[in-house]
C-alpha positions as a printed NumPy array, in Angstrom:
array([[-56.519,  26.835,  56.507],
       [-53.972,  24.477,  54.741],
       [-51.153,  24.414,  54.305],
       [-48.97 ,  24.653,  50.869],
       [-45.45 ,  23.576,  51.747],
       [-42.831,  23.688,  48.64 ],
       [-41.675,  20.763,  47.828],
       [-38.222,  20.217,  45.265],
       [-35.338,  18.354,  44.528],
       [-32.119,  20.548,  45.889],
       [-28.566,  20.281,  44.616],
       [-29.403,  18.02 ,  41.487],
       [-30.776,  20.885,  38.783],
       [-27.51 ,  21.921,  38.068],
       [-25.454,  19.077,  38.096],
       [-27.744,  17.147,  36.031],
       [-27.619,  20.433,  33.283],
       [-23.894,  20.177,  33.356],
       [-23.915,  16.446,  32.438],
       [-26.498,  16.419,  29.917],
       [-24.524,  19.553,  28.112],
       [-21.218,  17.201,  28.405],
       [-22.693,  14.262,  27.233],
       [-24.35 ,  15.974,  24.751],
       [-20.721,  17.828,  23.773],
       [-19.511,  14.298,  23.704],
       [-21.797,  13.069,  21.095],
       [-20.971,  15.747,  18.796],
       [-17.566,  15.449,  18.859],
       [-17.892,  11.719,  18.501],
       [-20.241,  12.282,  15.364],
       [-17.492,  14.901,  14.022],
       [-14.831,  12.454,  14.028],
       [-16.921,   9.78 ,  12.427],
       [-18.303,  12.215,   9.742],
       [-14.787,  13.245,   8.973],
       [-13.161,   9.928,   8.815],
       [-15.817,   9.256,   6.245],
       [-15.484,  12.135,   4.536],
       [-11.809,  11.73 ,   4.014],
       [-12.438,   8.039,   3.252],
       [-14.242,   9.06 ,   0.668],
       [-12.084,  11.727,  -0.493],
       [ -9.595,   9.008,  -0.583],
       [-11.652,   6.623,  -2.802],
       [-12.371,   9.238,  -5.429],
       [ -8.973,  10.303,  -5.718],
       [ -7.293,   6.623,  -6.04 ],
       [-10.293,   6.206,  -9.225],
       [ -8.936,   9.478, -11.011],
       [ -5.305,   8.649,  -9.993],
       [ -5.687,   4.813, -10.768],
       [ -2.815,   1.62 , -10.739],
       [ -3.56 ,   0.473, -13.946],
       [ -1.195,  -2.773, -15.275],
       [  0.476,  -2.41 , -11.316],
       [  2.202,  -5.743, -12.182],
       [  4.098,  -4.858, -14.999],
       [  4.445,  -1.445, -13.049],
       [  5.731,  -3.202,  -9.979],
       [  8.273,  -5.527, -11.896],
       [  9.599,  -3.35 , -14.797],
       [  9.928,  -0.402, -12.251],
       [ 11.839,  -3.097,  -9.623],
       [ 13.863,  -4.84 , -12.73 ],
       [ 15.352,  -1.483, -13.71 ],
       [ 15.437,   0.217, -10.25 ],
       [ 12.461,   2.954, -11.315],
       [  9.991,   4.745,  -8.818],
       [  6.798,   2.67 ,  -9.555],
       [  4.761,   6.402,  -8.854],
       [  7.17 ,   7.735, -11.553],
       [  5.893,   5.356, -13.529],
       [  2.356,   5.585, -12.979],
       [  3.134,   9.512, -13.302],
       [  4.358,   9.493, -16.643],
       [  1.552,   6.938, -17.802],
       [ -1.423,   9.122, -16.358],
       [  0.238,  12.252, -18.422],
       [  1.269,  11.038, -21.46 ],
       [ -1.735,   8.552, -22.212],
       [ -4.105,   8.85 , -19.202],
       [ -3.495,   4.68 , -18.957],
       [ -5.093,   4.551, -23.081],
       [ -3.008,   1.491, -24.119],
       [ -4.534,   2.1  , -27.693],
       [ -3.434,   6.096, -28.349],
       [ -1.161,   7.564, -30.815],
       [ -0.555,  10.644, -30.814],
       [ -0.268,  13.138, -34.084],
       [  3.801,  13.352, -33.741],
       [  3.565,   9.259, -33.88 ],
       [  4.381,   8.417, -30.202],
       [  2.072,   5.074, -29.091],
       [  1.307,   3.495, -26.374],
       [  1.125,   4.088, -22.486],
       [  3.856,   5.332, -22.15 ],
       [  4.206,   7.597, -25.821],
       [  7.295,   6.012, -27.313],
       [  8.082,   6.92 , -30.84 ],
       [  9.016,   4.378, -33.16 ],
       [ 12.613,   5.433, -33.483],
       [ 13.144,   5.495, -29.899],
       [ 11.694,   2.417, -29.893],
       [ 14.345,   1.224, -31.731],
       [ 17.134,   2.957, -30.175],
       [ 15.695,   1.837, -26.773],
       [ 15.911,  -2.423, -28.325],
       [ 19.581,  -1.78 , -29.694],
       [ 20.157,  -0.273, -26.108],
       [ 18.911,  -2.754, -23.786],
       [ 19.023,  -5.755, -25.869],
       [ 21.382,  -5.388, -28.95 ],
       [ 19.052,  -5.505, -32.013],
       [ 15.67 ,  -5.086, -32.667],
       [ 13.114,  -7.651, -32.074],
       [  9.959,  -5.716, -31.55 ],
       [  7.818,  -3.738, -34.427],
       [  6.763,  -0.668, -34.005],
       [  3.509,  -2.023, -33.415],
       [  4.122,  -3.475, -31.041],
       [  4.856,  -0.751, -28.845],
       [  0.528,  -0.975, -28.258],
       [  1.106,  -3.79 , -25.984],
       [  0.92 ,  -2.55 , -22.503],
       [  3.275,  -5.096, -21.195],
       [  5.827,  -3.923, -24.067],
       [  5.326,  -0.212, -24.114],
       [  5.419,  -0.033, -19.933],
       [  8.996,  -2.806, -19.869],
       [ 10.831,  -0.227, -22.605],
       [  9.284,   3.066, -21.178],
       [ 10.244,   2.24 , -17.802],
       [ 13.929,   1.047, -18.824],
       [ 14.085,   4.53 , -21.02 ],
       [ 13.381,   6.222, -17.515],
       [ 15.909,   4.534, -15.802],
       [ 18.797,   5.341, -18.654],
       [ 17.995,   8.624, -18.113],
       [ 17.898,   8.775, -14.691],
       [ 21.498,   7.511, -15.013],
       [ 22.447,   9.717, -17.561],
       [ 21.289,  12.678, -15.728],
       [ 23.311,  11.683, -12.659],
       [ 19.635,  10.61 , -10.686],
       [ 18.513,  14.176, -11.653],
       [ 14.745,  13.244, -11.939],
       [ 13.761,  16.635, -12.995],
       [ 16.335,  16.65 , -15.993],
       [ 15.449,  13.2  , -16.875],
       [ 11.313,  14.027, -16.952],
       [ 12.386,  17.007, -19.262],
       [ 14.813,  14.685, -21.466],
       [ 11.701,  12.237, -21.521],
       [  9.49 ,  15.051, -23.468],
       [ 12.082,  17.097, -24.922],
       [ 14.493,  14.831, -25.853],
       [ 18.274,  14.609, -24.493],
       [ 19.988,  16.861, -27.327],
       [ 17.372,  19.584, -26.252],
       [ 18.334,  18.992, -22.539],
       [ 22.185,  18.55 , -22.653],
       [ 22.161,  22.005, -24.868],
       [ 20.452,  23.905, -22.14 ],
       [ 22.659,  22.5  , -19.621],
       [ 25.492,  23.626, -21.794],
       [ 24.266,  27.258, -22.166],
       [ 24.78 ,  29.49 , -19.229],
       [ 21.148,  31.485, -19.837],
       [ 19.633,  28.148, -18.852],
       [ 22.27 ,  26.669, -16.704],
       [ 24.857,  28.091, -14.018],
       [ 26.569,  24.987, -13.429],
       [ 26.636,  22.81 , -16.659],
       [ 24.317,  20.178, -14.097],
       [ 20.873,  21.8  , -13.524],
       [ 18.878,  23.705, -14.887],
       [ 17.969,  26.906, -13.831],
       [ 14.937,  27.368, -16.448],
       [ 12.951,  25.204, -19.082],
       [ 13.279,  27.29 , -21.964],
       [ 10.383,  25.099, -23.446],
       [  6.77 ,  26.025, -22.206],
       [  5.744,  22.669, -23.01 ],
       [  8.479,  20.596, -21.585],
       [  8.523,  22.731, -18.295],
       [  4.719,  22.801, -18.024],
       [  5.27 ,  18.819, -18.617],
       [  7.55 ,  18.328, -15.946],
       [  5.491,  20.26 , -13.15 ],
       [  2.484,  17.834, -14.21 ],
       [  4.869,  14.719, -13.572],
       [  6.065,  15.737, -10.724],
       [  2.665,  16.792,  -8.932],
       [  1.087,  13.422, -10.323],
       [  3.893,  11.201,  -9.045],
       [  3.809,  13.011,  -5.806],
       [ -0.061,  12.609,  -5.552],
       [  0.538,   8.836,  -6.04 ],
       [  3.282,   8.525,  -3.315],
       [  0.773,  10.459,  -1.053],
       [ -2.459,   8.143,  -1.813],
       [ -0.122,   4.88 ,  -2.318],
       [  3.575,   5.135,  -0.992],
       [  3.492,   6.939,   2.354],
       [  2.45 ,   4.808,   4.694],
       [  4.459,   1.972,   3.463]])
């Protein structure tokens, strides 16, 4: 009668499990990080097309000229005209940037000591960004570096501002403001502020 001996491999059935479920751990992990890296690459993309660097050279030097925040800038520009060199708005304000006319003017008697531009002219993106920028940075100053004051005084106006800060229901101190009394202007200000930060994250922080 024959005889069936049983023949096997011995000590390699689990080992050889053990690496196979590493390696294939390893490749899973390795296709994770690749599929997030994309994923956040193209997260990155989208959001640089909806929060764009439109006219960045006039940006960079009007914003270096009069010592302005270049995502302030770019801040202001996405909210007020959404980078629409062309729009007017029904109160009058034009350009990038929204100037009105008589602030316009003020703004030319201000930083240059008569007027030389029409109004306009205030359509040119060059213009609009060089006085809309310098209007930033006078109220930056005015405001003591206050940026928060100085976005509010940029849609409200400064009389509006300086009477708040004069009126204790709005102001504790006579230097901040402790409320917006306007919807609009405080609504305004939070937009700014979360726009210019989203630009310092996508453009600014790793610089």
């Amino acid at each position: 009668m024959a005889r069936y001996e049983k023949t096997g491999r011995k000590g390699h059935g689990c080992c050889g499990g053990i690496f196979t479920l590493i390696l294939v751990c390893l490749v899973i992990v390795c296709l994770l990080a690749f599929t997030t890296d994309v994923l956040d690459s193209v997260k990155t993309r989208v959001l640089m097309e909806y929060y764009p660097q439109n006219y960045s050279d006039k940006v960079e030097e009007y914003s270096a000229e009069f010592g302005v925040q270049e995502s302030l800038v770019y801040a202001v520009i996405r909210t007020e005209s959404g980078f629409r060199a062309e729009v007017k708005s029904s109160a009058g304000a034009m350009g990038l940037m929204q100037i009105m006319p008589q602030t316009f003017e003020w703004l030319q008697n201000m930083k240059d000591g008569e007027i030389i531009y029409t109004e306009s002219e205030l359509l040119s993106p060059e213009i609009n960004i060089e006085y809309g920028t310098y209007f930033l940075s006078y109220l930056l100053s005015h405001y003591d570096g206050n940026e928060m004051l100085a976005v509010a005084a940029y849609n409200a106006g400064m009389t509006n501002v300086d009477n708040w800060l004069s009126d204790e229901q709005y102001s504790h101190n006579g230097i901040t403001l402790s409320e917006i009394p306007y919807s609009e202007t405080s609504q305004y200000v939070e937009r700014v502020e979360k726009t210019k930060a989203m630009y310092e994250s996508l453009y600014y922080d790793n610089n």
